[in-house]
C-alpha positions as CSV (number, residue, x, y, z in Angstrom):
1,X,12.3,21.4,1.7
2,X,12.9,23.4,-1.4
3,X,10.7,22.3,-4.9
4,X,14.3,20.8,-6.6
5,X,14.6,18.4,-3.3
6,X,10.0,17.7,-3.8
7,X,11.1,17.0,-7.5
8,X,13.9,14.7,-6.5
9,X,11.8,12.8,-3.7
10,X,8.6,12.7,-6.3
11,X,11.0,10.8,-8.8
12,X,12.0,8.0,-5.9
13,X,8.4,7.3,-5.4
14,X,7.2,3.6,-6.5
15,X,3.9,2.9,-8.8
16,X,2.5,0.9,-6.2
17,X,-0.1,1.0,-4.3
18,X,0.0,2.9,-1.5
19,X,-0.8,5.7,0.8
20,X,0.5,9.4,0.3
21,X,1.2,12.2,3.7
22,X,1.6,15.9,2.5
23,X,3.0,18.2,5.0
24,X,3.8,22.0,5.8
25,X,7.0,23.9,6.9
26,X,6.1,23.3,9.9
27,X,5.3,19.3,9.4
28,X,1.9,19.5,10.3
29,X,0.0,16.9,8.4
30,X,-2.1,18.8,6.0
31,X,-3.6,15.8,3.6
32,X,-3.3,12.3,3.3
33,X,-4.5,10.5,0.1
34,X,-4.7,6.5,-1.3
35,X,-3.4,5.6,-4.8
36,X,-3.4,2.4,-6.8
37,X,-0.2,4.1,-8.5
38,X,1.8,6.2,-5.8
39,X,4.0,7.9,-8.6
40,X,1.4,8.9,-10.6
41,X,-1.1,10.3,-8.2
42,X,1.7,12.6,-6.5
43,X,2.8,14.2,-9.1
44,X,-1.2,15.2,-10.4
45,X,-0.5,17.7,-7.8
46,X,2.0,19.5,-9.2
47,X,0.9,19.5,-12.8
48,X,-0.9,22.4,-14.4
49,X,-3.3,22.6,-15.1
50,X,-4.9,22.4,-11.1
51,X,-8.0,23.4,-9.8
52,X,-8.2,25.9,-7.2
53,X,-8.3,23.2,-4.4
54,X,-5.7,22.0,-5.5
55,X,-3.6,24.6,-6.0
56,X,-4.1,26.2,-2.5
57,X,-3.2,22.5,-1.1
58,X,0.2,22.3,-3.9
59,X,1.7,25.9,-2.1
60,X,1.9,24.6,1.5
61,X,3.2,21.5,0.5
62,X,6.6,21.5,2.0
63,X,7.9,17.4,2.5
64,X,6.0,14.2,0.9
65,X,6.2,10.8,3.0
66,X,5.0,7.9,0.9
67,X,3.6,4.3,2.3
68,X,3.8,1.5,-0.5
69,X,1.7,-1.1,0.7
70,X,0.5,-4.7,-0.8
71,X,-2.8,-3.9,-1.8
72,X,-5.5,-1.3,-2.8
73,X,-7.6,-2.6,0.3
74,X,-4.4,-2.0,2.7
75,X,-4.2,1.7,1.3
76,X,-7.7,2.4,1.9
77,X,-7.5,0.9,5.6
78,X,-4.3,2.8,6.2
79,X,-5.5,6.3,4.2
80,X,-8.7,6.2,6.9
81,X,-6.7,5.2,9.9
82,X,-4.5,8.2,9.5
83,X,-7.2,10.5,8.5
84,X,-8.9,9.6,11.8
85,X,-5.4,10.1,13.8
86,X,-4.3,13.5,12.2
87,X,-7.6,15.3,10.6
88,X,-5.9,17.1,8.1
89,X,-7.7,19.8,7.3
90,X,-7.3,19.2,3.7
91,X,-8.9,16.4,3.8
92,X,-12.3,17.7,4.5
93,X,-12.1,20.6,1.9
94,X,-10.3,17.7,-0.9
95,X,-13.1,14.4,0.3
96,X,-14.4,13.1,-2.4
97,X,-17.8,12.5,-0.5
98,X,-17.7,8.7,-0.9
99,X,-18.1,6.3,1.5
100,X,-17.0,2.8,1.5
101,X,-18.4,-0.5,2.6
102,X,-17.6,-2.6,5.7
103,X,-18.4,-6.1,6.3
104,X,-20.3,-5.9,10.0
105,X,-21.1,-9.2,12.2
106,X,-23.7,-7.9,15.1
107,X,-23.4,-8.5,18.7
108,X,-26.3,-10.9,19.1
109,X,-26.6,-14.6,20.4
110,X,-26.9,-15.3,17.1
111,X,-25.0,-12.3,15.0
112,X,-26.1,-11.5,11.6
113,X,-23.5,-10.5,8.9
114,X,-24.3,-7.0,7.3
115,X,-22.7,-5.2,4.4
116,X,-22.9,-1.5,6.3
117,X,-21.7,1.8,4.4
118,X,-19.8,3.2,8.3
119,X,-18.9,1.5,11.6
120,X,-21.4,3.0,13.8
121,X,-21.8,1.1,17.0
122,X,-19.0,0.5,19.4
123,X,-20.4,-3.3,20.7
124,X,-20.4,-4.8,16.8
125,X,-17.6,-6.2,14.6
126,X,-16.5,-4.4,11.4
127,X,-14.0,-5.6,8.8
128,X,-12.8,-3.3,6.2
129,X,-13.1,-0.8,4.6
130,X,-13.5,-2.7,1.1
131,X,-12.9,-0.4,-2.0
132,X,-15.5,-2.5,-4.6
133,X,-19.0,-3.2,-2.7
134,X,-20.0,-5.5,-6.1
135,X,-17.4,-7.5,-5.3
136,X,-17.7,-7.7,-1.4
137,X,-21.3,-8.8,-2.0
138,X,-20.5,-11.7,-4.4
139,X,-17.7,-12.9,-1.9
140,X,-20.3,-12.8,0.8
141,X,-22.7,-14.9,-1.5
142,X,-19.2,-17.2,-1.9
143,X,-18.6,-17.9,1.2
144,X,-22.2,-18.5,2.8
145,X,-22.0,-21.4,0.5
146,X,-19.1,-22.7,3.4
147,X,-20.6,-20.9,6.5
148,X,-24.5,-20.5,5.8
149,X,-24.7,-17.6,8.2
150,X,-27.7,-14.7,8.3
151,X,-28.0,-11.9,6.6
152,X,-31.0,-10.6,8.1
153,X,-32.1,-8.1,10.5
154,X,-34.2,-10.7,11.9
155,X,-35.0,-10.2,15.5
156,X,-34.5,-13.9,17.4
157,X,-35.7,-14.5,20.7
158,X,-34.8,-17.7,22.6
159,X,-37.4,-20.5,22.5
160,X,-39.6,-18.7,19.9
161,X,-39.2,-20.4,16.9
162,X,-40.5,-19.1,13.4
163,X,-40.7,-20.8,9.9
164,X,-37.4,-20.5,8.3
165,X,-37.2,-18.1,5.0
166,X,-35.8,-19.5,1.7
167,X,-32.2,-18.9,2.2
168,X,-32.1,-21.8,5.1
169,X,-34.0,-23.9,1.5
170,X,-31.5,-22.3,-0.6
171,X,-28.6,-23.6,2.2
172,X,-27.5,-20.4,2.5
173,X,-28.3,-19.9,6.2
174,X,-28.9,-22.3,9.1
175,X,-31.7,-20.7,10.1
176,X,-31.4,-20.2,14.0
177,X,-35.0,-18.1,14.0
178,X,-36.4,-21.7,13.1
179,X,-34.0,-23.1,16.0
180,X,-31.9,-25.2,13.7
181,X,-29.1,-25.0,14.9
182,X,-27.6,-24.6,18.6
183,X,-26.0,-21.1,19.2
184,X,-22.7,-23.1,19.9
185,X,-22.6,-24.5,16.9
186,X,-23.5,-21.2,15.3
187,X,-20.7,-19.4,16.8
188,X,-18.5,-21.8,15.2
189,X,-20.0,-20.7,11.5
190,X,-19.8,-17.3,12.8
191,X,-15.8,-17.6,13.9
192,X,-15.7,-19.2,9.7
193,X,-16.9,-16.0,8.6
194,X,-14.5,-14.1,11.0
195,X,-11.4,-16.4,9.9
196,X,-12.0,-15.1,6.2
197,X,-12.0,-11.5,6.6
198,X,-9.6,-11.7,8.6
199,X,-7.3,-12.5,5.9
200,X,-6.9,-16.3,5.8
201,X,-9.4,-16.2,2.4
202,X,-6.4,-17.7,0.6
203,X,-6.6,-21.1,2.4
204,X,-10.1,-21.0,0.4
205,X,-8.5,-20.6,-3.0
206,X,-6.1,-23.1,-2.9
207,X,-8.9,-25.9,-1.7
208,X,-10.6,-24.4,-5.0
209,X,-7.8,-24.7,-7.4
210,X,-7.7,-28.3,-6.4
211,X,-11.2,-29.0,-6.5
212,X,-10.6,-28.0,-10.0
213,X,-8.2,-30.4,-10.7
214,X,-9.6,-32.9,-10.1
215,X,-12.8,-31.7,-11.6
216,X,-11.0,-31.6,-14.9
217,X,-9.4,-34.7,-14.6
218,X,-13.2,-36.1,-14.1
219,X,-14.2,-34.5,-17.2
220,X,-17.1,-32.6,-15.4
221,X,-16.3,-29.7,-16.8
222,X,-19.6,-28.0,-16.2
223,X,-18.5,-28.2,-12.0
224,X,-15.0,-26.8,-13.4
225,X,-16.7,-23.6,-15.4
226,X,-18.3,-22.7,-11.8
227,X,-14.9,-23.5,-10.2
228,X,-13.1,-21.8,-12.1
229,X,-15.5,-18.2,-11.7
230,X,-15.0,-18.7,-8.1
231,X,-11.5,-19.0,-8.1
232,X,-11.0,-15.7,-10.3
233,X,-14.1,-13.6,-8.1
234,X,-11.6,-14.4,-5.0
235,X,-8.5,-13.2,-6.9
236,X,-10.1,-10.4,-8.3
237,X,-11.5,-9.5,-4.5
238,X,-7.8,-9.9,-3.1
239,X,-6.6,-6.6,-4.3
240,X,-9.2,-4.9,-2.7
241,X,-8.5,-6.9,0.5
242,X,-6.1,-5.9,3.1
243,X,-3.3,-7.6,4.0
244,X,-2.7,-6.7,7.5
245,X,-4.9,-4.9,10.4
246,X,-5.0,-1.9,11.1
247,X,-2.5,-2.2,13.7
248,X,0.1,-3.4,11.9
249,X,-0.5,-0.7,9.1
250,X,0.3,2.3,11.9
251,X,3.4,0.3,12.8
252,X,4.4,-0.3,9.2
253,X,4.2,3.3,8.5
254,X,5.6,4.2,11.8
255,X,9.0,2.6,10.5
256,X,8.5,3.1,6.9
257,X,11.3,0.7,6.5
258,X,11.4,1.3,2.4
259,X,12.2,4.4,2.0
260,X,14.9,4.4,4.6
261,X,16.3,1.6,2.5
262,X,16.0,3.4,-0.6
263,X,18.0,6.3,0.8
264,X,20.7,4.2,2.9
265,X,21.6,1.6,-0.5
266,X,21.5,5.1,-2.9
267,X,18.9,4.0,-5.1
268,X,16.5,5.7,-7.4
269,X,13.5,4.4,-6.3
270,X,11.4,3.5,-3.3
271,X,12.2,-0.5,-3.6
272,X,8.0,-1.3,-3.3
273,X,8.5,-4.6,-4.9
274,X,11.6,-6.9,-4.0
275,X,12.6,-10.0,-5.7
276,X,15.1,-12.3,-3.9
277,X,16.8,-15.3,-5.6
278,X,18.8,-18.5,-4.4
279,X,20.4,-21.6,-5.3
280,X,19.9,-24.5,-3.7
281,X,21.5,-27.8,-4.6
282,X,24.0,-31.0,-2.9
283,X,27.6,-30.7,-5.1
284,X,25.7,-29.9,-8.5
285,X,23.0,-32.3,-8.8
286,X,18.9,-31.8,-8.2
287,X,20.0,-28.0,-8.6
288,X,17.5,-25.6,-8.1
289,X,16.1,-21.8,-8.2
290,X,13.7,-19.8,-6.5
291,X,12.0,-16.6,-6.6
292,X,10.6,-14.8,-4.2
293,X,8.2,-11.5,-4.2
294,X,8.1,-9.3,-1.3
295,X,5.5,-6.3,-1.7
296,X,5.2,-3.2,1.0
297,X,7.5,-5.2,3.4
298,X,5.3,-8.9,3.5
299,X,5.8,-11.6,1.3
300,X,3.7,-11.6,-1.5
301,X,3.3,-15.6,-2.2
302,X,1.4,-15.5,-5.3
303,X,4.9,-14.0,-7.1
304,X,7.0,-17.2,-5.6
305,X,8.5,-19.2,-8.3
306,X,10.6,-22.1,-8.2
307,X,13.1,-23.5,-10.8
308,X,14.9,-26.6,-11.7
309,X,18.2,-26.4,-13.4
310,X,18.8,-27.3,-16.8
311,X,21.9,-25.4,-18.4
312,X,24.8,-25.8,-16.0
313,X,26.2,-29.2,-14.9
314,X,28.5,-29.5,-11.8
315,X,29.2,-26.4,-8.7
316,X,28.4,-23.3,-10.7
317,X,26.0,-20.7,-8.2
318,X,26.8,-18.1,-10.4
319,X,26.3,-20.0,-13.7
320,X,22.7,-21.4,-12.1
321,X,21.7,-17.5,-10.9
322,X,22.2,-16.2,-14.6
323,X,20.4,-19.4,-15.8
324,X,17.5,-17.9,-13.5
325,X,17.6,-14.5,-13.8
326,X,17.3,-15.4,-17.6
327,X,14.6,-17.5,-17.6
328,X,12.8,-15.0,-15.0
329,X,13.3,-11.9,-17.5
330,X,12.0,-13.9,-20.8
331,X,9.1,-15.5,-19.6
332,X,6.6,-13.5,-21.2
333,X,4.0,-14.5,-18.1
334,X,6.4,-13.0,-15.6
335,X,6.3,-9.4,-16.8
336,X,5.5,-7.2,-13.7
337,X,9.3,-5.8,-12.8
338,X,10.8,-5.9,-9.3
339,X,12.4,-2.2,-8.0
340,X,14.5,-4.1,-6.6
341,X,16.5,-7.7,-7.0
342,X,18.3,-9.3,-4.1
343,X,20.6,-12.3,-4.2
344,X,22.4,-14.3,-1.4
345,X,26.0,-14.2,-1.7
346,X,28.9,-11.7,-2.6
347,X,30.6,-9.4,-4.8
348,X,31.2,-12.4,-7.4
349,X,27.8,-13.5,-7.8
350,X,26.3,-9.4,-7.6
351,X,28.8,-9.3,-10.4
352,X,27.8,-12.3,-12.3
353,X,24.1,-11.2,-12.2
354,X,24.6,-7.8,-13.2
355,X,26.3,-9.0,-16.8
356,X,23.5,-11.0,-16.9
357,X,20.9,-8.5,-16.6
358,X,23.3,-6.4,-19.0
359,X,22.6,-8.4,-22.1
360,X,19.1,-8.5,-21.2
361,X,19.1,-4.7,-21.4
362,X,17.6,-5.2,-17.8
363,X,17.8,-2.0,-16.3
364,X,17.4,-3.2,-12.2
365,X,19.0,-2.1,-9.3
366,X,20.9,-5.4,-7.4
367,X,22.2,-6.2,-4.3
368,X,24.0,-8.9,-2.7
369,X,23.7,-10.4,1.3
370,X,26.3,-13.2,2.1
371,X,25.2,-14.7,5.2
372,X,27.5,-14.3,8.2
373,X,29.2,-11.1,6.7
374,X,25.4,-9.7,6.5
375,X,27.2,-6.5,4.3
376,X,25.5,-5.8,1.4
377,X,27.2,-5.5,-1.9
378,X,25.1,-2.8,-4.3
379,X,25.5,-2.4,-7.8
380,X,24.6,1.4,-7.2
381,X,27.7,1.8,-4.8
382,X,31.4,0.8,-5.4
383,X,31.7,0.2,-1.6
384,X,29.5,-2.3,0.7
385,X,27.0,-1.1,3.2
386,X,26.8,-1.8,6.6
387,X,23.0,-1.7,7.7
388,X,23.2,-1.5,11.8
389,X,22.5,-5.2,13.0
390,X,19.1,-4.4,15.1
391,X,17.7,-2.3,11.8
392,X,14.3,-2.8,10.4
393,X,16.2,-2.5,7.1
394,X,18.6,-5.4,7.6
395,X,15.9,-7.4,9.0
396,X,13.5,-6.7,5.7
397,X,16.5,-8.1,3.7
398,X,17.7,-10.7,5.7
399,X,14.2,-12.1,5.9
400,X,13.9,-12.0,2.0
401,X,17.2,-13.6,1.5
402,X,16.0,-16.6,4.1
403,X,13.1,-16.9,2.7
404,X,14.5,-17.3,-0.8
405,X,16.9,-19.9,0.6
406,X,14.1,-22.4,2.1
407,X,11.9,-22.3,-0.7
408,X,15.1,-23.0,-2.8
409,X,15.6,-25.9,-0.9
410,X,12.5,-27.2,-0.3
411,X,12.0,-27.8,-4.1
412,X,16.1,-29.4,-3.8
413,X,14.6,-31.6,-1.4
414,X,11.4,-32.4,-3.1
415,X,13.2,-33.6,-6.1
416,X,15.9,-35.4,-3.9
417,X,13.1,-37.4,-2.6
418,X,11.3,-38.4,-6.1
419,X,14.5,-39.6,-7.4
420,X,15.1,-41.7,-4.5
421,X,11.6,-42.8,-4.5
422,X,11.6,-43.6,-8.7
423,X,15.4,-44.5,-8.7
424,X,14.7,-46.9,-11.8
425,X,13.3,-43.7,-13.6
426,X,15.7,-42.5,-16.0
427,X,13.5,-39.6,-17.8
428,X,14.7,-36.3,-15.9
429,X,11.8,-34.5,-17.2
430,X,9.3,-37.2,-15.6
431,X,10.6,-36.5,-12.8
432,X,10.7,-32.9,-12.5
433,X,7.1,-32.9,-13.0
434,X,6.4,-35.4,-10.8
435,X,8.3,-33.0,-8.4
436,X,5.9,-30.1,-8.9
């Protein structure tokens, strides 16, 4: 690959976060890196000035693959995994020297939960790597509050009870050295523990959110401050959380289904973050919009926003889409931009949106999927695209587009039922919100 075609891939590359895989002529693997902005940390590699690491690494690069992925904690995982599978040998003359933490649950009758620096022993559990130990550590605090599990090194031998410490006092263990609790019944706190590094730690924030609800609408608002910390600690620890296992990471990147979609729809940027948008409604009335966020290929949930109609009266799809691409691109809480916006239907309604992103002065590439047809229409090319039917590329979309259209018409149902519920209501607005 000659430096004009590195320059030209270099520019396609997303700011997301993601994972970076330098190759030679002959491509070897020669370094793989993490970055929490892809764009950025490539091209540190080719500016001047470099050290001399740097610059020996910057002559045998010969082709650049590029991983977006959802989260800082994915990139990490993924960076490690394919350090492990490749041992580029850049990698050990580049390493930073820093090790990062894991979250480690111990083999025993009754496992302790350790926050370990490596995964040493083949017979424990490890989750991670985590890139902010702080923050792992608080989390761990967190959720001991739910499952009161041990943190000690504690030796425990069946039948020999000792006196329990302050943290079973404290209720933040259940103190099985003081024979407390059976090891059944401990394996189920364990599996809690298991269930939230595993990823299902947003089930945990939404009970939070409405525990502070209603909280607030108690007026204790001393229970709501605590709440409320919690709440941001776990969003703050979700970027440094991954996503998917490590499995799923090596297939992800086996397929690397983004750039391939970058390069078959022409566009001029590794599509990172996708944004897919439908209409839902029953001849014109309880009309509604949705939004949906897909980053690194997974739907990204906490970007899903849903719309009801206020501007266009009657059958108008195309007059409801501009209405929500306009109210999308002014809200002044929705500022992080998509690489790409994805609507369902045709030419007319790719057409429609793109004047409306026109006198926006939006500058984002868009791209209509009619189902049945399953073409799809792109403002970058004059002529549709036909993605083979079994792609991982036509899948990505086609799941973005569904996805789009049931949380559409979810809310369309939602606010179908309320007005048949509240028929004597006639305040549209009381309704919508008794709707959310």
């Amino acid at each position: 690959m000659t430096k004009n075609s590195l320059t030209e891939k270099i520019q396609k590359i997303p700011d997301s976060p993601g994972v970076y895989v330098f190759k030679d002529r002959k491509k070897n693997v020669i370094y793989v890196g993490k970055a929490k902005h892809l764009r950025s940390r490539v091209r540190s590699y080719f500016s001047v000035p470099l050290d001399y690491r740097k610059m020996s690494l910057a002559d045998e690069i010969a082709d650049i693959e590029v991983i977006p992925v959802v989260s800082e904690g994915e990139a990490l995982l993924l960076e490690c995994s394919l350090i492990k599978k490749y041992q580029p040998k850049y990698n050990v003359d580049l390493k930073d020297g820093k090790t990062y933490p894991y979250i480690k649950i111990t083999s025993e009758n009754f496992p302790s939960v350790l926050v370990v620096r490596e995964p040493k022993s083949a017979v424990d559990e490890y989750f991670g790597p985590f890139t902010d130990v702080k923050a792992l550590k608080h989390v761990l605090r967190f959720v001991r509050k739910f499952y009161p599990v041990r943190t000690c090194k504690k030796k425990i031998i069946h039948g020999k009870n000792t006196r329990p410490c302050v943290a079973f006092h404290t209720k933040r263990c259940c103190a099985p050295c003081a024979g407390k609790i059976s090891e059944e019944e401990y394996r189920k706190v364990i599996d809690g523990i298991r269930a939230f590094f595993s990823g299902r730690y947003k089930n945990y924030c939404s009970r939070l959110k409405k525990q502070l609800n209603t909280a607030i609408k108690s007026w204790n608002f001393e229970e709501a401050r605590i709440l409320n910390e919690r709440i941001q600690m776990l969003e703050k620890m979700e970027k440094h959380l991954p996503w998917r296992s490590e499995g799923e990471l090596l297939l992800y990147r086996k397929e690397n289904i983004l750039p391939l979609l970058a390069s078959k729809l022409g566009l001029k940027k590794i599509p990172a973050t996708i944004e897919g948008y439908d209409i839902s409604h029953i001849s014109g009335t309880h009309a509604t919009g949705s939004r949906v966020v897909f980053k690194g290929g997974v739907p990204f949930k906490d970007g899903y926003r849903k719309f009801r109609i206020k501007t266009i009266k009657g059958i108008d799809d195309c007059g409801m889409l501009r209405e929500v691409l306009r109210r999308r691109f002014t809200d002044p809480e929705m500022k992080e931009k998509p690489d790409l916006i994805l609507i369902d239907g045709g030419k007319g309604q790719l057409n429609e949106v793109m004047n409306e992103l026109t006198s926006l002065h939006i500058d984002i590439p868009v791209i209509a999927l009619a189902k049945g047809e399953e073409i799809v229409y792109s403002c970058q090319r004059s002529e549709p695209v036909v993605l083979p039917e079994y792609s991982g590329e036509l899948h990505l979309l086609q799941n973005i587009r569904d996805e789009a259209h049931r949380f559409a018409r979810a809310y369309h149902l939602k606010l179908r039922s309320v007005w048949k519920k509240h028929s004597d209501f006639i305040d549209h607005e009381k309704i919508r919100k008794l709707a959310q």
